[in-house]
C-alpha positions as protocol buffer text, in pm:
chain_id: "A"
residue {
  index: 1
  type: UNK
  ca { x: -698 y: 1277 z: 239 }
}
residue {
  index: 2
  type: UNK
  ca { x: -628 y: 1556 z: -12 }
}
residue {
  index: 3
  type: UNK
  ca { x: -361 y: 1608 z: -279 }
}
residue {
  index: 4
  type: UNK
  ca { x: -259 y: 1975 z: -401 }
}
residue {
  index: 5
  type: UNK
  ca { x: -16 y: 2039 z: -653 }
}
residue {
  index: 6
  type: UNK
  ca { x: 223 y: 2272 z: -537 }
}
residue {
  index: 7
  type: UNK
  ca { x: 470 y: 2266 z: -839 }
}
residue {
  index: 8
  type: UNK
  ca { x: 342 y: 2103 z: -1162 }
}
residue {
  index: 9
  type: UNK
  ca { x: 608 y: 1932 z: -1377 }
}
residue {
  index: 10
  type: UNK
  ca { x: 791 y: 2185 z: -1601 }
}
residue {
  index: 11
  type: UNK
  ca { x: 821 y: 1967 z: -1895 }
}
residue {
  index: 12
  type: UNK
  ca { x: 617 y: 1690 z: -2044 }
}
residue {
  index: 13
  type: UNK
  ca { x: 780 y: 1352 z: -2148 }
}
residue {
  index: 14
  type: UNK
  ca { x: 693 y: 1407 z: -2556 }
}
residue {
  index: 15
  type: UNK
  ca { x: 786 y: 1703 z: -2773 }
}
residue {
  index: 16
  type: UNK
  ca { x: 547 y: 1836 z: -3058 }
}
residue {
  index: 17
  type: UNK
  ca { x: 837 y: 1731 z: -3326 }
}
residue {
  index: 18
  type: UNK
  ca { x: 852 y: 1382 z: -3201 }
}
residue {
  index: 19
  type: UNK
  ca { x: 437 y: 1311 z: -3159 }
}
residue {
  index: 20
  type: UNK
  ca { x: 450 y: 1471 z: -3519 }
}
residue {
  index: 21
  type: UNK
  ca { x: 752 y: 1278 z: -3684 }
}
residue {
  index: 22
  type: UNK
  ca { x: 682 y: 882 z: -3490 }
}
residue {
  index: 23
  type: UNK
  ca { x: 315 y: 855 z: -3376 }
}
residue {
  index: 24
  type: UNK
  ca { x: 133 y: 1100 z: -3648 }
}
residue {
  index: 25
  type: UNK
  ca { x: 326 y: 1145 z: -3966 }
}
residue {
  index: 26
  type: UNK
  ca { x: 220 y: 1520 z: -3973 }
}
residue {
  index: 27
  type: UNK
  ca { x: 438 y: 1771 z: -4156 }
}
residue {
  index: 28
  type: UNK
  ca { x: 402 y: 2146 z: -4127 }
}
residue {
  index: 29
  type: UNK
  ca { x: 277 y: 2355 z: -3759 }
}
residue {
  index: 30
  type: UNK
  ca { x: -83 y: 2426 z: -3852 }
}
residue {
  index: 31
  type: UNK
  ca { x: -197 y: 2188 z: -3621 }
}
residue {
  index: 32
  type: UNK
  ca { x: 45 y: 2199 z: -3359 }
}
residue {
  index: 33
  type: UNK
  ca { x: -187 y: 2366 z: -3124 }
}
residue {
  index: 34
  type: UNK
  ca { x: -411 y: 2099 z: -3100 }
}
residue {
  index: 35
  type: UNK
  ca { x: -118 y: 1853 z: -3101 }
}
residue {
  index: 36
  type: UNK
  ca { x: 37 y: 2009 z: -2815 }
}
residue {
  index: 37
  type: UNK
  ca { x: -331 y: 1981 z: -2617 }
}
residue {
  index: 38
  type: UNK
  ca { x: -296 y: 1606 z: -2715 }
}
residue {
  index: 39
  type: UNK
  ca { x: 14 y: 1562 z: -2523 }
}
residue {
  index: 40
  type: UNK
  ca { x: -103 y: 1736 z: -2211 }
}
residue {
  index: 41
  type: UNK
  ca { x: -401 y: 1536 z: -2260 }
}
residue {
  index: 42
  type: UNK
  ca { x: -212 y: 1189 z: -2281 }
}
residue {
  index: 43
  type: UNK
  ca { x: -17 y: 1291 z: -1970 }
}
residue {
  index: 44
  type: UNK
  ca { x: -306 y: 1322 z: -1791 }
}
residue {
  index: 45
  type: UNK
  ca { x: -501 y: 1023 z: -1932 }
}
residue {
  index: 46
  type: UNK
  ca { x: -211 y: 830 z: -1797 }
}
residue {
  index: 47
  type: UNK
  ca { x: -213 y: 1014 z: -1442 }
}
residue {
  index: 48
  type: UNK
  ca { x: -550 y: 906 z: -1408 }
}
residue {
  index: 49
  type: UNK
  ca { x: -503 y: 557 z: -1566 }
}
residue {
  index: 50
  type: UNK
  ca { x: -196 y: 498 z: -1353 }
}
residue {
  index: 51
  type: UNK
  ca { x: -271 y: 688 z: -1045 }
}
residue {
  index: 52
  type: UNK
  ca { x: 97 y: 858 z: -1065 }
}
residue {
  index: 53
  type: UNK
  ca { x: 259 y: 1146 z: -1202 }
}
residue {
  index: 54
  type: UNK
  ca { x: 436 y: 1108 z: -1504 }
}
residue {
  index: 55
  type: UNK
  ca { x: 731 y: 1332 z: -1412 }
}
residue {
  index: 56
  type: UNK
  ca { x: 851 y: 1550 z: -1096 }
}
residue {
  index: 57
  type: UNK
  ca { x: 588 y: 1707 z: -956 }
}
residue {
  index: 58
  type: UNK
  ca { x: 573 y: 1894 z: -624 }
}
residue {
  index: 59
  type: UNK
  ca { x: 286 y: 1787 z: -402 }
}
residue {
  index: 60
  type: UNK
  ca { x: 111 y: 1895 z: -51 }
}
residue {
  index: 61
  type: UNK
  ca { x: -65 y: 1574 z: 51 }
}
residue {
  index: 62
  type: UNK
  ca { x: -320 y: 1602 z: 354 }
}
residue {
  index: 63
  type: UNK
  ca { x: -454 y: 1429 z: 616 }
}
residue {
  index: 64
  type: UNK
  ca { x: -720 y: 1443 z: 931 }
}
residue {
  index: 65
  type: UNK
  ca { x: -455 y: 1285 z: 1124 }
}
residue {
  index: 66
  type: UNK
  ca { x: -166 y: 1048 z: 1172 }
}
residue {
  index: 67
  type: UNK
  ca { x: -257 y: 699 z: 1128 }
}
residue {
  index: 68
  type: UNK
  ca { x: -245 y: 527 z: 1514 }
}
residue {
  index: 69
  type: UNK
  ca { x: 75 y: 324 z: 1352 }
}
residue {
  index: 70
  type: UNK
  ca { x: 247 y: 208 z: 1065 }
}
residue {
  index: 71
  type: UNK
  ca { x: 278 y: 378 z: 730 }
}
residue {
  index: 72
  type: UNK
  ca { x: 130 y: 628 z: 505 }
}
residue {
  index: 73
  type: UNK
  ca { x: 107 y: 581 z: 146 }
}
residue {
  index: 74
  type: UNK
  ca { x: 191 y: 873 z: -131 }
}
residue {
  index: 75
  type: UNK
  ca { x: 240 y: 942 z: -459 }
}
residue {
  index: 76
  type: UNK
  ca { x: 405 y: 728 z: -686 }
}
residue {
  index: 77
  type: UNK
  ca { x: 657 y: 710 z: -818 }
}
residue {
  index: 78
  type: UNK
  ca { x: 802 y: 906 z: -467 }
}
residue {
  index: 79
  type: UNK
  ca { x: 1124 y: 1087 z: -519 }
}
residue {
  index: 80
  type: UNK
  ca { x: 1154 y: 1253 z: -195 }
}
residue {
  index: 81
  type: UNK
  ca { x: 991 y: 1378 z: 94 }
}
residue {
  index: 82
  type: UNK
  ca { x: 1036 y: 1771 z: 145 }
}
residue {
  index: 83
  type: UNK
  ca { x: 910 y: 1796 z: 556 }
}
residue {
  index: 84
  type: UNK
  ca { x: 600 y: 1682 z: 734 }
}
residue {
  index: 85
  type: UNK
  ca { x: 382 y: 1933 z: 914 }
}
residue {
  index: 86
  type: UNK
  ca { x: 105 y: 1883 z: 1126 }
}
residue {
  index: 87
  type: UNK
  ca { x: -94 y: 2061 z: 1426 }
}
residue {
  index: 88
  type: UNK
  ca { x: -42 y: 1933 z: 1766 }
}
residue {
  index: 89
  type: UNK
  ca { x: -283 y: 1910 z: 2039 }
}
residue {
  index: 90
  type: UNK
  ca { x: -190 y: 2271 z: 2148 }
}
residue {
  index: 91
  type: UNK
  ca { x: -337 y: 2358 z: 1797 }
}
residue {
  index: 92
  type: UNK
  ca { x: 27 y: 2454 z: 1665 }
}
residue {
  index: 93
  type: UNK
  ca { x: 175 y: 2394 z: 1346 }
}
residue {
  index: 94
  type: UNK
  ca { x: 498 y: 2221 z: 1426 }
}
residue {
  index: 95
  type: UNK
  ca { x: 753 y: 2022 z: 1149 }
}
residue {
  index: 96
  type: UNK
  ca { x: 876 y: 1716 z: 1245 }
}
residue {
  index: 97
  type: UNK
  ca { x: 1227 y: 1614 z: 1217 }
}
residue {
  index: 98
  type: UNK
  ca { x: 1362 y: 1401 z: 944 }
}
residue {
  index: 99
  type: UNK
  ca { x: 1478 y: 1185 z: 1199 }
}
residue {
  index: 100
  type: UNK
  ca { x: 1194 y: 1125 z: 1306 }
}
residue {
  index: 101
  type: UNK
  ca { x: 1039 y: 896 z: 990 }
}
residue {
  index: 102
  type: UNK
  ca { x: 1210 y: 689 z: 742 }
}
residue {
  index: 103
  type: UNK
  ca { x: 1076 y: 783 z: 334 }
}
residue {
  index: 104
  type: UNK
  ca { x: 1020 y: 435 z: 136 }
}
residue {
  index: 105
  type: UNK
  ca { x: 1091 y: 552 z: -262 }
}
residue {
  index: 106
  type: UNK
  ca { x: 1174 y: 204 z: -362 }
}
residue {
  index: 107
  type: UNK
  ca { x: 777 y: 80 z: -219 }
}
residue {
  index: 108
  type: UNK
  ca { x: 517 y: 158 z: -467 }
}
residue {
  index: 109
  type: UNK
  ca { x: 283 y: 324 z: -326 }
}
residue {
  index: 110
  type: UNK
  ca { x: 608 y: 566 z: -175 }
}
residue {
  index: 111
  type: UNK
  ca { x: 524 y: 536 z: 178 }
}
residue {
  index: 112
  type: UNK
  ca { x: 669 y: 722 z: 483 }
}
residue {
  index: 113
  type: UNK
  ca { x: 697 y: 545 z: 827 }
}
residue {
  index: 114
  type: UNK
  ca { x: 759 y: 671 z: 1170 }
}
residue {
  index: 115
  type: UNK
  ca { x: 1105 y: 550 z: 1329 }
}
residue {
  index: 116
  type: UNK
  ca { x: 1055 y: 222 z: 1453 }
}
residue {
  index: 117
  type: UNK
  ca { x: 964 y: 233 z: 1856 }
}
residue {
  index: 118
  type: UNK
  ca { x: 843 y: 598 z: 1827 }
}
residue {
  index: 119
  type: UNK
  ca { x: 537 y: 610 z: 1680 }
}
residue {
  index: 120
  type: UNK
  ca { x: 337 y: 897 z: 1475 }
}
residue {
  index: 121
  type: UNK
  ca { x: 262 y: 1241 z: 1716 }
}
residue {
  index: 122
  type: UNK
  ca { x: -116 y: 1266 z: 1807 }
}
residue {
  index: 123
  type: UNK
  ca { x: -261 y: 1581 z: 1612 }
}
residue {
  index: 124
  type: UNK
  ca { x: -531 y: 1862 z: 1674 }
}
residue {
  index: 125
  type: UNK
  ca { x: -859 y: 1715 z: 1571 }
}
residue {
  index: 126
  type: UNK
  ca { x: -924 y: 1937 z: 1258 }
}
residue {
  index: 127
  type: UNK
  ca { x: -913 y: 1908 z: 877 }
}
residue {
  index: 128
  type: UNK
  ca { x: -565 y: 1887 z: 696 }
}
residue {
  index: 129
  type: UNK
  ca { x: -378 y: 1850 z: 1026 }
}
residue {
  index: 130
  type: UNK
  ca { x: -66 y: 1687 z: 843 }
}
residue {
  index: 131
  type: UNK
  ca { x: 36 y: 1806 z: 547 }
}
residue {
  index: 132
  type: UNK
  ca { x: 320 y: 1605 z: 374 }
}
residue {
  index: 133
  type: UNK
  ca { x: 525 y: 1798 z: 103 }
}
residue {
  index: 134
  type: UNK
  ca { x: 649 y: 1557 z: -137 }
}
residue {
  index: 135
  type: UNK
  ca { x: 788 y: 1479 z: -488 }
}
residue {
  index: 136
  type: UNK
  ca { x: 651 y: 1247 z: -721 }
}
residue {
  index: 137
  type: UNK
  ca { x: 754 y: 1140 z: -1080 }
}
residue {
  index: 138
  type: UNK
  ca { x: 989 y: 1029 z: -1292 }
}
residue {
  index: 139
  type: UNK
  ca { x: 1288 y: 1276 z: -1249 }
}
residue {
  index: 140
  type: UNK
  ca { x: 1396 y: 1289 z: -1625 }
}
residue {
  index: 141
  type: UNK
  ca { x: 1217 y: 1185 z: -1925 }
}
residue {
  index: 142
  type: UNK
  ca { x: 1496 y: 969 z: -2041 }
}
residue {
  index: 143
  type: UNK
  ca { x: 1332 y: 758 z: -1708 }
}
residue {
  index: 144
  type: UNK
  ca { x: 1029 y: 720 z: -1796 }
}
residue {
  index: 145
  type: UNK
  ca { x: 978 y: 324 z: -1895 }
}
residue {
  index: 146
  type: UNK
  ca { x: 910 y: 276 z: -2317 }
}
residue {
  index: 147
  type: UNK
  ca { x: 607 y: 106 z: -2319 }
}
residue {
  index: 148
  type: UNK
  ca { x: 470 y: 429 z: -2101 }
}
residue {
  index: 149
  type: UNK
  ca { x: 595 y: 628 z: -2357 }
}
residue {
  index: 150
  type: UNK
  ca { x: 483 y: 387 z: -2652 }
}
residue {
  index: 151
  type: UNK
  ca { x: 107 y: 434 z: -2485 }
}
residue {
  index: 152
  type: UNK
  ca { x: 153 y: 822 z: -2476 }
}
residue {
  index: 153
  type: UNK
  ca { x: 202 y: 803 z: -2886 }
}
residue {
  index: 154
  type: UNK
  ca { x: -110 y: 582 z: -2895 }
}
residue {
  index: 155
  type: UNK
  ca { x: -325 y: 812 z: -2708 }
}
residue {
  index: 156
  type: UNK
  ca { x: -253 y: 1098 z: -2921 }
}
residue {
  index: 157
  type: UNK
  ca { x: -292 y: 934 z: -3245 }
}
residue {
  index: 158
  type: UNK
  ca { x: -622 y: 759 z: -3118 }
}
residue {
  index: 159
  type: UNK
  ca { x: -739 y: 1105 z: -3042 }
}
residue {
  index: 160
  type: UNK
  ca { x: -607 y: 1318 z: -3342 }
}
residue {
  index: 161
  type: UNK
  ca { x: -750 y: 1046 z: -3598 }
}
residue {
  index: 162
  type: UNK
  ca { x: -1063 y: 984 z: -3428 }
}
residue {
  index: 163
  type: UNK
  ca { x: -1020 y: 618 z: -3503 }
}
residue {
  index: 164
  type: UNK
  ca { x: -1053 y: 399 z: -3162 }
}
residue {
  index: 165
  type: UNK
  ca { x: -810 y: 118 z: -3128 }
}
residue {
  index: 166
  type: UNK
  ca { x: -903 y: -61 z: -2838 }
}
residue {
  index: 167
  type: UNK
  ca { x: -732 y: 159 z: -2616 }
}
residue {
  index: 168
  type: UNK
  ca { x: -396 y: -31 z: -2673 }
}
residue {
  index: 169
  type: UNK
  ca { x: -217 y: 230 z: -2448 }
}
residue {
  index: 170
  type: UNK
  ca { x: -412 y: 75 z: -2182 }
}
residue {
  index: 171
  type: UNK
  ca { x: -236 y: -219 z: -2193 }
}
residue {
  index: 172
  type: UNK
  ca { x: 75 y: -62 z: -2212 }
}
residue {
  index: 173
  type: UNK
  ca { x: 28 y: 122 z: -1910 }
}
residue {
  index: 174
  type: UNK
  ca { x: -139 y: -173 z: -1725 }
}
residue {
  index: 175
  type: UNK
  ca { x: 199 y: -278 z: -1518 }
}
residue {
  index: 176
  type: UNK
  ca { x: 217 y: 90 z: -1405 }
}
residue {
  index: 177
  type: UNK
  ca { x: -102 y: 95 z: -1234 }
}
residue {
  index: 178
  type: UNK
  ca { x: -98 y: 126 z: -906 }
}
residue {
  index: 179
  type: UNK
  ca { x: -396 y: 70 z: -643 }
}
residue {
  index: 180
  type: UNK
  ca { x: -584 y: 447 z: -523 }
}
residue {
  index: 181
  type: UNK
  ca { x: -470 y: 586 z: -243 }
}
Protein backbone atom coordinates (compact mmCIF):
# COMPACT_ATOMS: atom_id res chain seq x y z
CA UNK A 1 0.00 0.00 0.00
CA UNK A 2 1.09 3.48 -1.12
CA UNK A 3 -0.44 6.95 -0.76
CA UNK A 4 0.43 9.88 -3.36
CA UNK A 5 -0.88 13.18 -3.11
CA UNK A 6 -2.32 14.15 -6.19
CA UNK A 7 -3.82 17.60 -5.12
CA UNK A 8 -2.60 19.04 -1.80
CA UNK A 9 -5.14 21.17 0.11
CA UNK A 10 -5.21 24.78 -1.19
CA UNK A 11 -5.69 26.40 2.06
CA UNK A 12 -4.65 25.66 5.59
CA UNK A 13 -7.22 25.77 8.51
CA UNK A 14 -5.28 28.98 10.42
CA UNK A 15 -4.40 32.35 8.93
CA UNK A 16 -1.08 34.26 9.90
CA UNK A 17 -3.44 37.19 11.50
CA UNK A 18 -5.29 34.79 13.65
CA UNK A 19 -2.00 32.48 14.99
CA UNK A 20 -0.62 36.13 15.55
CA UNK A 21 -3.69 37.91 17.28
CA UNK A 22 -5.13 34.41 19.66
CA UNK A 23 -2.26 31.89 20.14
CA UNK A 24 0.97 34.38 20.01
CA UNK A 25 0.19 37.95 20.86
CA UNK A 26 2.66 39.11 18.09
CA UNK A 27 2.17 42.52 16.49
CA UNK A 28 3.94 43.69 13.36
CA UNK A 29 5.04 41.04 10.00
CA UNK A 30 8.73 40.63 10.76
CA UNK A 31 8.23 37.31 11.75
CA UNK A 32 5.53 36.19 9.71
CA UNK A 33 7.71 34.02 7.65
CA UNK A 34 8.55 31.83 10.23
CA UNK A 35 4.97 32.00 11.56
CA UNK A 36 3.57 30.93 8.41
CA UNK A 37 6.24 27.71 8.46
CA UNK A 38 4.64 27.11 11.96
CA UNK A 39 1.28 26.61 10.57
CA UNK A 40 2.29 24.31 7.78
CA UNK A 41 4.23 22.68 10.37
CA UNK A 42 1.20 22.19 12.87
CA UNK A 43 -0.83 20.85 9.94
CA UNK A 44 1.43 18.35 9.42
CA UNK A 45 2.28 17.48 13.07
CA UNK A 46 -1.38 16.76 13.24
CA UNK A 47 -1.45 14.60 9.88
CA UNK A 48 1.02 12.52 11.38
CA UNK A 49 -0.45 12.57 14.94
CA UNK A 50 -3.89 11.83 13.58
CA UNK A 51 -3.18 9.78 10.58
CA UNK A 52 -5.70 12.14 8.43
CA UNK A 53 -5.65 15.09 6.42
CA UNK A 54 -6.66 18.12 7.92
CA UNK A 55 -8.57 19.48 4.91
CA UNK A 56 -9.49 18.28 1.18
CA UNK A 57 -6.85 16.72 -0.22
CA UNK A 58 -6.74 14.72 -3.46
CA UNK A 59 -5.15 11.30 -3.09
CA UNK A 60 -3.98 8.18 -5.42
CA UNK A 61 -3.96 5.31 -2.91
CA UNK A 62 -2.30 1.93 -4.15
CA UNK A 63 -2.43 -1.47 -3.80
CA UNK A 64 -0.75 -5.06 -4.95
CA UNK A 65 -4.18 -6.22 -5.31
CA UNK A 66 -7.81 -6.42 -4.30
CA UNK A 67 -8.32 -7.87 -1.01
CA UNK A 68 -10.01 -11.68 -1.67
CA UNK A 69 -13.29 -9.91 0.10
CA UNK A 70 -14.61 -7.34 2.15
CA UNK A 71 -13.42 -3.77 2.46
CA UNK A 72 -10.57 -1.51 1.95
CA UNK A 73 -9.73 1.15 4.28
CA UNK A 74 -8.64 4.95 3.16
CA UNK A 75 -8.03 8.11 4.21
CA UNK A 76 -9.83 9.75 6.77
CA UNK A 77 -11.82 11.76 7.02
CA UNK A 78 -13.13 10.29 3.24
CA UNK A 79 -15.13 12.76 1.27
CA UNK A 80 -15.47 10.92 -1.86
CA UNK A 81 -14.20 8.41 -4.02
CA UNK A 82 -13.12 9.80 -7.60
CA UNK A 83 -12.86 6.04 -9.69
CA UNK A 84 -11.00 2.86 -8.97
CA UNK A 85 -8.47 1.54 -11.45
CA UNK A 86 -6.72 -1.52 -11.51
CA UNK A 87 -4.93 -4.03 -14.08
CA UNK A 88 -6.71 -7.13 -14.95
CA UNK A 89 -5.30 -10.42 -15.63
CA UNK A 90 -4.92 -9.45 -19.38
CA UNK A 91 -2.44 -6.82 -17.89
CA UNK A 92 -4.97 -3.88 -18.83
CA UNK A 93 -5.78 -0.92 -17.01
CA UNK A 94 -9.52 -0.98 -16.78
CA UNK A 95 -11.94 1.49 -14.29
CA UNK A 96 -14.48 -0.06 -12.59
CA UNK A 97 -17.94 1.16 -12.43
CA UNK A 98 -19.36 3.06 -9.57
CA UNK A 99 -21.86 0.56 -9.43
CA UNK A 100 -19.83 -1.70 -8.83
CA UNK A 101 -18.66 -0.70 -4.93
CA UNK A 102 -20.43 1.17 -2.33
CA UNK A 103 -17.92 4.35 -0.63
CA UNK A 104 -18.36 4.30 3.39
CA UNK A 105 -17.59 8.32 4.36
CA UNK A 106 -19.51 8.04 7.53
CA UNK A 107 -16.82 4.76 8.72
CA UNK A 108 -13.63 6.07 10.01
CA UNK A 109 -11.22 4.65 8.46
CA UNK A 110 -13.47 5.72 4.92
CA UNK A 111 -13.67 2.37 3.50
CA UNK A 112 -14.91 1.23 0.04
CA UNK A 113 -16.67 -2.19 -0.40
CA UNK A 114 -17.51 -4.23 -3.38
CA UNK A 115 -21.42 -4.62 -4.05
CA UNK A 116 -22.60 -7.19 -1.91
CA UNK A 117 -22.69 -10.81 -3.91
CA UNK A 118 -20.07 -9.56 -6.45
CA UNK A 119 -16.98 -9.54 -5.06
CA UNK A 120 -13.57 -7.49 -5.85
CA UNK A 121 -12.08 -8.34 -9.75
CA UNK A 122 -8.84 -10.51 -9.54
CA UNK A 123 -5.83 -8.20 -10.75
CA UNK A 124 -2.45 -8.64 -12.74
CA UNK A 125 0.09 -9.73 -10.22
CA UNK A 126 2.30 -6.52 -10.23
CA UNK A 127 2.97 -3.48 -8.01
CA UNK A 128 0.23 -0.69 -7.71
CA UNK A 129 -2.35 -2.78 -9.58
CA UNK A 130 -5.34 -0.69 -8.02
CA UNK A 131 -5.07 2.62 -7.66
CA UNK A 132 -8.00 4.35 -5.79
CA UNK A 133 -8.39 8.19 -6.41
CA UNK A 134 -9.91 9.66 -3.47
CA UNK A 135 -10.63 12.76 -1.31
CA UNK A 136 -9.82 13.16 2.14
CA UNK A 137 -10.33 16.07 4.67
CA UNK A 138 -12.37 18.29 6.14
CA UNK A 139 -14.11 20.16 3.20
CA UNK A 140 -14.14 23.72 4.82
CA UNK A 141 -12.27 25.03 7.67
CA UNK A 142 -15.35 26.21 9.39
CA UNK A 143 -15.53 21.96 9.75
CA UNK A 144 -12.79 21.30 11.23
CA UNK A 145 -13.72 20.27 15.11
CA UNK A 146 -12.33 23.24 17.89
CA UNK A 147 -10.33 21.34 19.99
CA UNK A 148 -8.32 20.33 16.53
CA UNK A 149 -8.02 23.75 15.96
CA UNK A 150 -7.32 24.72 19.74
CA UNK A 151 -4.20 22.03 19.36
CA UNK A 152 -3.06 23.74 16.04
CA UNK A 153 -2.61 27.21 18.25
CA UNK A 154 -0.73 25.12 20.83
CA UNK A 155 1.67 23.67 18.47
CA UNK A 156 2.69 26.87 17.08
CA UNK A 157 3.12 28.69 20.23
CA UNK A 158 5.03 25.59 21.76
CA UNK A 159 7.30 25.94 18.81
CA UNK A 160 7.68 29.79 18.35
CA UNK A 161 8.45 30.19 22.26
CA UNK A 162 10.57 27.28 22.60
CA UNK A 163 8.88 26.55 25.88
CA UNK A 164 7.49 22.74 25.94
CA UNK A 165 4.13 22.28 27.49
CA UNK A 166 3.55 18.80 27.64
CA UNK A 167 2.41 18.58 24.27
CA UNK A 168 -1.19 19.62 25.33
CA UNK A 169 -2.25 19.58 21.60
CA UNK A 170 -1.77 15.98 21.91
CA UNK A 171 -4.49 15.57 23.96
CA UNK A 172 -6.56 17.63 22.05
CA UNK A 173 -6.10 15.73 19.06
CA UNK A 174 -6.25 12.33 20.89
CA UNK A 175 -10.14 11.57 19.86
CA UNK A 176 -9.07 12.24 16.22
CA UNK A 177 -6.63 9.57 16.02
CA UNK A 178 -7.30 7.04 14.03
CA UNK A 179 -5.51 3.45 13.80
CA UNK A 180 -2.60 3.26 10.53
CA UNK A 181 -3.70 2.02 7.65
Amino acid sequence: MSIVIVTPNQEEALSIDEVKSYALRVEGSHDDPRIEGLIISARQRFETFCNRYLLETEIDFYLTAFPFRGRIDLPTPLTAVSWIRYVNWSGVEQVMAASDYTVDTRREPGAVWAVYGAGWPATWPQPNAVRIRCIAGWPHVGDVPRPVIDGLYLYISEQYDGQPRDSAYESLWWPYRVTPL
